[in-house]
MARMARRO-495334 format. One line per field, with one value per residue (C-alpha): residue in one letter; z, y, x. Coordinates in steps of 0.25 Angstrom, whole numbers. Example, Ala and Ser with C-alpha at 12.3 -4.5 7.8 and 13.67 -1.06 7.14 Angstrom:
// MARMARRO-495334
code: [A,S]
w: [31,29]
v: [-18,-4]
u: [49,55]
***
This chain:
// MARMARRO-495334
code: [X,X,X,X,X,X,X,X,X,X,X,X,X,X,X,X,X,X,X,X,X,X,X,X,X,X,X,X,X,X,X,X,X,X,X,X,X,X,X,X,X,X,X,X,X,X,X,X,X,X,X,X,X,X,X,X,X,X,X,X,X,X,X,X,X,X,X,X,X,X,X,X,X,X,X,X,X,X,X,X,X,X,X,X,X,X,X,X,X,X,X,X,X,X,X,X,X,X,X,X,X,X,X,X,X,X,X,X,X,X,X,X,X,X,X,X,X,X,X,X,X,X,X,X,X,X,X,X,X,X,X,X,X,X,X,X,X,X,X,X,X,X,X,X,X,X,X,X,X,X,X,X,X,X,X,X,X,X,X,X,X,X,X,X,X,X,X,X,X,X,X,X,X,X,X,X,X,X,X,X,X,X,X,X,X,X,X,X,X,X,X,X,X,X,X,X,X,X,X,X,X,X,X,X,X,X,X,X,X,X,X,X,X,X,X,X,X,X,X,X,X,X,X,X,X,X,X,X,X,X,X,X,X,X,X,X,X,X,X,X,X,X,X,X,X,X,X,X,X,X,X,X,X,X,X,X,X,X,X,X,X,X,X,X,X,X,X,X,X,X,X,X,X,X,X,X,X,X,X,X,X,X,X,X,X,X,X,X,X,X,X,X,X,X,X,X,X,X,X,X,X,X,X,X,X,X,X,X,X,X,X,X,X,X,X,X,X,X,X,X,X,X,X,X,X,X,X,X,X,X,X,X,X,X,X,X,X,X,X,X,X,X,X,X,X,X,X,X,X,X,X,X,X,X,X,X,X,X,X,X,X,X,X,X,X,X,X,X,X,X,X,X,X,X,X,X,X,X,X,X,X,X,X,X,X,X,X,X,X,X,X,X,X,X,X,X,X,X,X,X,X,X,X,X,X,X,X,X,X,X,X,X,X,X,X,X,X,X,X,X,X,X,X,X,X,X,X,X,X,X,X,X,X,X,X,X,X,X,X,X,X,X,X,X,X,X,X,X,X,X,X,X,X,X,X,X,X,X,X,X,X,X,X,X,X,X,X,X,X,X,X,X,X,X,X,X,X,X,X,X,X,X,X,X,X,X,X,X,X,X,X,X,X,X,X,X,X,X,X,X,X,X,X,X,X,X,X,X,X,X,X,X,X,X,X,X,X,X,X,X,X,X,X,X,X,X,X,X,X,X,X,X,X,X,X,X,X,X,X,X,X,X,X,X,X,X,X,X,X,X,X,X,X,X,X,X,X,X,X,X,X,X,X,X,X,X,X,X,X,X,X,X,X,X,X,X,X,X,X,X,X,X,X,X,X,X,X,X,X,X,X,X,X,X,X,X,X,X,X,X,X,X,X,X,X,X,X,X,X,X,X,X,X,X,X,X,X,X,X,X,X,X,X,X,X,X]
w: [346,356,363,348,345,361,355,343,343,357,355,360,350,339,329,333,328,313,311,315,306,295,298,297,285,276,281,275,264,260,265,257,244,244,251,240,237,228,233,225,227,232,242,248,249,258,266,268,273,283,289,290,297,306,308,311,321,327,327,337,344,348,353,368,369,382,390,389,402,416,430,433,444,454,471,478,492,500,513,520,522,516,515,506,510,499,499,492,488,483,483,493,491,481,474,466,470,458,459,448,453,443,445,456,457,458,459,472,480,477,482,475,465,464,457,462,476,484,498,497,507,504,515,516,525,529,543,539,552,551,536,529,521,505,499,497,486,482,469,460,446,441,430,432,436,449,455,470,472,485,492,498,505,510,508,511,504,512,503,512,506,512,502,495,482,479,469,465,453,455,465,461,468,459,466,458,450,442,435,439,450,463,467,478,484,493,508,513,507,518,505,497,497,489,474,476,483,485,475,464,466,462,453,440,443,429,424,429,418,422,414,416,407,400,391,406,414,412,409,411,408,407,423,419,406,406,420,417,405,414,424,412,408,421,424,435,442,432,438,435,419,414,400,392,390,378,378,389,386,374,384,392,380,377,391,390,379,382,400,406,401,394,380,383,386,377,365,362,358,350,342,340,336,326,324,323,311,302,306,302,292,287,290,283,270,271,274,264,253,251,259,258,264,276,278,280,291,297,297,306,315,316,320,330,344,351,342,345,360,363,357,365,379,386,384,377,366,354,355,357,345,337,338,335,323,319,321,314,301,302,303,290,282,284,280,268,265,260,264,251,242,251,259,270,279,276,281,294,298,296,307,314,318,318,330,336,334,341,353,354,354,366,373,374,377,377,369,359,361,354,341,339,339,327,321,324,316,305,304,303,295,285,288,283,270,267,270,261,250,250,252,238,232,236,228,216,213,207,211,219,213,210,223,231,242,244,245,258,266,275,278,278,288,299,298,301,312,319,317,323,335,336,330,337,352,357,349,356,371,369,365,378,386,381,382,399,398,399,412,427,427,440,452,448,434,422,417,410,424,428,414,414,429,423,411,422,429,416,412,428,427,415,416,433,432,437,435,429,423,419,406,402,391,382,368,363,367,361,347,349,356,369,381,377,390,395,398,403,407,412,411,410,415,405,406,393,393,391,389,382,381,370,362,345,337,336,321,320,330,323,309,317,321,305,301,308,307,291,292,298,287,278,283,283,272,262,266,267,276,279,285,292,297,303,309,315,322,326,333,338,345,349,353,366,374,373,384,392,405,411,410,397,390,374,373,372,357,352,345,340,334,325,319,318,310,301,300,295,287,279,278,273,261,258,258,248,239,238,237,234,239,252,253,256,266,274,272,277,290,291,292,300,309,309,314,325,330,329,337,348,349,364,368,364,363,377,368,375,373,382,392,382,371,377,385,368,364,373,362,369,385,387,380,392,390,404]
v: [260,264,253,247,260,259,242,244,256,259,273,273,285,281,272,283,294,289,284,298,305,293,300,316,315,308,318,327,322,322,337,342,334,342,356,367,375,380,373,363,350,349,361,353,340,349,357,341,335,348,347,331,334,344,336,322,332,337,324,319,333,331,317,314,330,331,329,339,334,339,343,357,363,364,365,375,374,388,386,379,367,364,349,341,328,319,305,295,290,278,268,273,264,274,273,286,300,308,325,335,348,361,375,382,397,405,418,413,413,424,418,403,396,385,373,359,353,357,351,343,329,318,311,299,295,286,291,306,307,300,303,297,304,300,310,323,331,339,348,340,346,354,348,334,323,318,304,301,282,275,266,271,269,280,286,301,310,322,333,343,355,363,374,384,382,366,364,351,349,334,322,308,295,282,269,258,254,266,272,284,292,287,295,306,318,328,328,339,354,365,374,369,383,389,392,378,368,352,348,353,342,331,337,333,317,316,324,313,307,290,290,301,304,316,319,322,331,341,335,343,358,358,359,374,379,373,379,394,390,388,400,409,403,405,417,413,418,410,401,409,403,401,406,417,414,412,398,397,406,396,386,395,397,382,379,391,382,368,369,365,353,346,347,362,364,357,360,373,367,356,367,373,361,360,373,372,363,374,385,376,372,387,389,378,382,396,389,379,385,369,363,350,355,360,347,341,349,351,334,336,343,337,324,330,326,338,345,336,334,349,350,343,348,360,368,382,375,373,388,396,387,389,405,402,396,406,417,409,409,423,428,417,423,436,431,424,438,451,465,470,460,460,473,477,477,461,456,465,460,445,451,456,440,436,444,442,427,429,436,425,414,422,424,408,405,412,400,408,420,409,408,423,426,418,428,439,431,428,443,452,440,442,457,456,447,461,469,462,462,478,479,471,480,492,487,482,496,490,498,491,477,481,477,477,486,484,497,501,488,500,504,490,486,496,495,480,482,492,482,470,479,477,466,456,464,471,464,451,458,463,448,445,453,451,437,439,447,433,428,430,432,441,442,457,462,460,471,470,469,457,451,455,449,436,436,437,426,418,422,419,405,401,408,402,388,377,366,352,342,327,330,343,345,353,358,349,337,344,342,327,325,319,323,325,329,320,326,314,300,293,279,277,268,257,258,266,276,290,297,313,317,329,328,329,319,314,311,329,329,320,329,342,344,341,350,362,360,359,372,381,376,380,392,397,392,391,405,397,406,394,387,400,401,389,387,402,397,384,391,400,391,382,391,398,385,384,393,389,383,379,365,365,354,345,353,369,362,365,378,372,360,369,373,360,356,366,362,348,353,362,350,342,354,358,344,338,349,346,331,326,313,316,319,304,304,315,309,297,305,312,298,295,306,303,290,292,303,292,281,294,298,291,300,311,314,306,295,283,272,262,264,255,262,274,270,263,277,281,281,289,287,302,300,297,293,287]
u: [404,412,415,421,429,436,437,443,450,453,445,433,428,436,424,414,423,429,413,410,421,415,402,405,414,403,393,402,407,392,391,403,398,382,389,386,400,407,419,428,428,442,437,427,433,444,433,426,440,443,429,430,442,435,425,432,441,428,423,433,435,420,418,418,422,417,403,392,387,393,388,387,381,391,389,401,400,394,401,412,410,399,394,384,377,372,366,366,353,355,367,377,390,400,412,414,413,414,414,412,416,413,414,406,404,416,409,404,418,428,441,441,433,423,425,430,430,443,439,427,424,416,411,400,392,379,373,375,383,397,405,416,425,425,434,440,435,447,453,443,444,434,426,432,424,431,429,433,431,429,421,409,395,390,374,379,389,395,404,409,416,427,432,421,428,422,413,407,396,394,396,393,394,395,395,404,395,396,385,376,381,373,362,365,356,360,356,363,367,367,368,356,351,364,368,376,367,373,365,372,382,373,362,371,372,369,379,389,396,396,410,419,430,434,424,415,424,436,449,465,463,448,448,452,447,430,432,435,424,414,418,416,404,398,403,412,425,436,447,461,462,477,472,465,451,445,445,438,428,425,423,414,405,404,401,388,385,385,387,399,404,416,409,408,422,429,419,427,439,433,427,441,447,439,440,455,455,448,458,469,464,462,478,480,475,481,496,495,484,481,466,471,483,477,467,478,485,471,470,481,476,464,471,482,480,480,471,461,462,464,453,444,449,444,455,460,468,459,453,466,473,461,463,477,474,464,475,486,475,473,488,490,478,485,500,495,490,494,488,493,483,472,465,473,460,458,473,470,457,465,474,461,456,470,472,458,462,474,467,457,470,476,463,462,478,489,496,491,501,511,504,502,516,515,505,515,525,516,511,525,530,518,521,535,531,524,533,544,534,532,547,548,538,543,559,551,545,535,521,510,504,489,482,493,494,508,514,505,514,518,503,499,510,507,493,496,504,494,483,489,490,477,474,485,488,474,464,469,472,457,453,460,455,441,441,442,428,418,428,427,442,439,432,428,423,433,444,456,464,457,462,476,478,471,481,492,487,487,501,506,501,507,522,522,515,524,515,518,510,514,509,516,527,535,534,543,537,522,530,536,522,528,520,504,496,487,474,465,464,451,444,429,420,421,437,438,450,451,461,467,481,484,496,499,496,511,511,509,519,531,527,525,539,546,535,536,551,548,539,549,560,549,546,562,567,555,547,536,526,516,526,532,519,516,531,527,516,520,534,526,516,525,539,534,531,546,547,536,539,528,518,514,507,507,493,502,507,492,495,508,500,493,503,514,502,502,518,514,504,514,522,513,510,524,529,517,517,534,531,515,521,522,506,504,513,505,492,497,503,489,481,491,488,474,476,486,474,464,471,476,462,457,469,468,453,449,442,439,449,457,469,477,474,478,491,496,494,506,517,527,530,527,513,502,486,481]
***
């Protein structure tokens, strides 16, 4: 099957995944049909189409999402130098030697860290007495599988460390032939005795994937985030992190759960993206009042690019723009509100998990901070509509509407204000703070000192880094969709390609701009407050990486995608309701969106496909694959 779906549709996952998709909405479809309710028909044939689209969405998030099987025991050297002899036991001639360095103890040495070889030599020999050298293990990546080719014939293996800081999990020789790793056996450990004997670098042969590509090792940022995951999880000293730690933490968690894997990393932030759709959905339905409305811009998100590959990375994206999603909800629940219709205790316990939400956001990336100037706006802009209204009442003389509580605006007001004190500024410094408690972000035991110089770490990274990368861009090219960032390429055994780069799908991208252009003009000239507030949170997401300096990547439009969604959407609802003939034409942009995803897919989700395909998907001369 998949051999005709890489044939026939240059995807090797493609047939699998539309019969799949055939599959899941027919079981539901039958589900839906016998579920007990109360709820109309035309409620559950919306709840049936947002949960296909959940599903289908899921069903892509969760193919090939990552191996569940890894090495990881890990040998550290305990002097300098130390050496190990192995043998080879079997066939001597060679042509691959492939290294797996994880992360060794970092409790064990004060002054560095332990993970990946810095200054390792690889020698061969057949007499034990005169060695050749092979190559130099140096600066591998740690949870990459690294492949070092040659010619050699040699029965004896010697690796010789020279910095206490290496770290290897698993050495494998292949001759060219391919297949299983060739059978090897330690001859030589000095250390054998120790927490790290040699043999932990070859008691996990079986662990070695015969075809390496992404879905078996880390891949761009995941060499830093399942890294600090796995420190917390094992209670280690953490490697200096550039963000807040919730995230992470997450990935910690799932790693307690499923072992130190790529499925475990990266299984968080399919879960949100999945996640992600319901919240919008929800927004959706509170902007526009109109469920098919909302399916519809939740179609779209489910179909976007960068929604689906973010998702599907070990990264802090999907988790810290669900929180912002989740406090956006919350701050439109209370606008659309009144605290002088319903019991002043209910539209403060909504600013309650609005604010928790928020601290939760901000604990994961400070990106975050962006969108919740967008609360504040949304807040004393809600504010002021009731302050107007009491202003109103008060020159009508009219007395108080029976169940109004109108005339204790006042009241009401300070009340507010004293509350999201709490509820937006300590509740989510303590979050903050909190969130720090499960790391080893010291030597020593934890204190709010210890977090307060991390902080400043973080902050002095971002405001001095000078680096560049070739795949870096600015916020105007995340809008006209120029520069994606390429995150990997690799070629399996068979020549099947593989390839990931995250960008927008570029039909979102050439409505986005008209639409969040058309919201704003709504938004000033018509009132209308679900266009002001997507235009607030769009501006607000997208406006501070104007005066960003330093490298900054396609993947930092996230945040902003949400809500340049939500522009088309209101688009798509204002404009249908003026002129029903237009609905077509949406639709007919909406399978088209789907379509473009489909045939983007290999490049976007890793899927295997060939170089050809891949290089014809190259529609602009800034767009790279391989």
């Amino acid at each position: 099957m998949r051999l005709f779906s890489l044939r026939y549709f240059r995807n090797a996952e493609l047939f699998s995944l539309l019969i799949g998709a055939l599959l899941f909405a027919f079981v539901l479809a039958v589900i839906f049909r016998f579920l007990p309710g109360r709820k109309s028909k035309e409620e559950r044939r919306d709840s049936y189409l947002l949960f296909l689209i959940a599903g289908v969405y899921a069903l892509i998030a969760f193919t090939r999402l990552g191996s569940m099987k890894m090495p990881d025991t890990t040998w550290q050297p305990v002097a300098t130098p130390q050496q190990i002899v192995l043998e080879l036991t079997g066939k001597t001639q060679f042509s691959e030697i492939l290294v797996f360095s994880g992360e060794g103890d970092n409790n064990s040495n004060w002054n560095s860290y332990q993970f990946g070889t810095n200054d390792m030599l690889v020698e061969g020999s057949d007499d034990l007495e005169n060695w050749d050298q092979l190559v130099w293990l140096s600066k591998e990546n740690i949870f990459r599988y690294v492949s070092h080719y040659g010619f050699w014939d040699y029965r004896f293996i010697r690796l010789t460390s020279f910095n206490r800081d290496d770290t290897i999990s698993e050495i494998a020789f292949f001759s060219d032939n391919g297949g299983k790793p060739l059978p090897v056996r330690i001859i030589r450990d000095d250390h054998a005795d120790t927490s790290y004997p040699a043999s932990l670098i070859i008691d996990e042969q079986d662990q070695i994937p015969l075809e390496i590509t992404y879905y078996d090792h880390s891949y761009f940022d995941e060499v830093y985030h399942p890294r600090n995951a796995w420190e917390i999880a094992n209670g280690q000293y953490l490697y200096p992190h550039v963000h807040p730690l919730l995230g992470t933490e997450c990935m910690a968690v799932s790693i307690l759960l499923f072992g130190n894997n790529p499925f475990a990393w990266r299984l968080p932030g399919a879960l949100c993206g999945v996640a992600i759709l319901f919240v919008l959905h929800h927004i959706l339905v509170l902007l526009f009042e109109q469920r098919k409305t909302a399916l519809f811009g939740t179609a779209l998100c489910a179909f976007d690019f960068m929604h689906i590959t973010t998702s599907r990375i070990a990264t802090l994206e999907p988790m810290s723009v669900l929180a912002i999603l989740v406090m956006f909800d919350l701050m439109v629940q209370y606008a659309k509100t009144s605290f002088y219709t319903i019991p002043f205790r209910n539209s403060i316990l909504k600013l309650l998990v609005c604010g928790i939400s928020m601290g939760l956001a901000v604990s994961t990336k400070w990106t975050a901070c962006y969108s919740a100037v967008g609360l504040a706006i949304i807040l004393f802009y809600t504010l002021y509509q009731r302050w107007k209204e009491y202003k109103a009442w008060q020159k009508s003389g009219l007395p108080v509407p029976e169940g109004s509580a109108i005339d204790r605006f006042p009241e009401y007001l300070a009340k507010t204000l004293l509350w999201c004190v709490l509820f937006f500024i300590i509740i989510p410094i303590v979050i903050y703070f909190v969130v720090y408690m499960p790391a080893h972000i010291s030597r020593y035991s934890y204190s709010v000192q210890t977090v307060i110089e991390y902080t400043t770490h973080i902050y002095r990274y971002h405001s001095n880094l000078q680096a560049h990368h070739t795949f870096e861009s600015v916020w105007w090219q995340w809008l006209l969709d120029i520069r994606p960032i390429w995150y990997y390429s690799g070629t399996g055994n068979d020549g099947t390609f593989y390839t990931i780069a995250c960008f927008t799908n570029p039909l979102l991208s050439i409505a986005g701009i008209p639409a969040i252009l058309y919201a704003i003009y709504l938004s000033i000239k018509d009132k209308k407050k679900n266009a002001l507030f997507i235009s607030v949170g769009y501006l607000t997401a997208l406006l501070p990486w104007l005066l960003v300096t330093r490298c900054i990547f396609s993947y930092h439009f996230y945040p902003t995608s949400m809500f340049m969604i939500m522009a088309i959407t209101l688009s798509y609802d204002v404009l249908t309701r003026k002129y029903p003939e237009l609905k077509t034409l949406f639709i007919v942009f909406l399978i088209f969106v789907v379509i473009v995803f489909l045939v983007f897919l290999p490049v976007i989700c890793g899927f295997g496909t060939t170089r050809q395909y891949a290089e014809s998907l190259e529609l602009l001369d800034s767009w790279s694959f391989q």
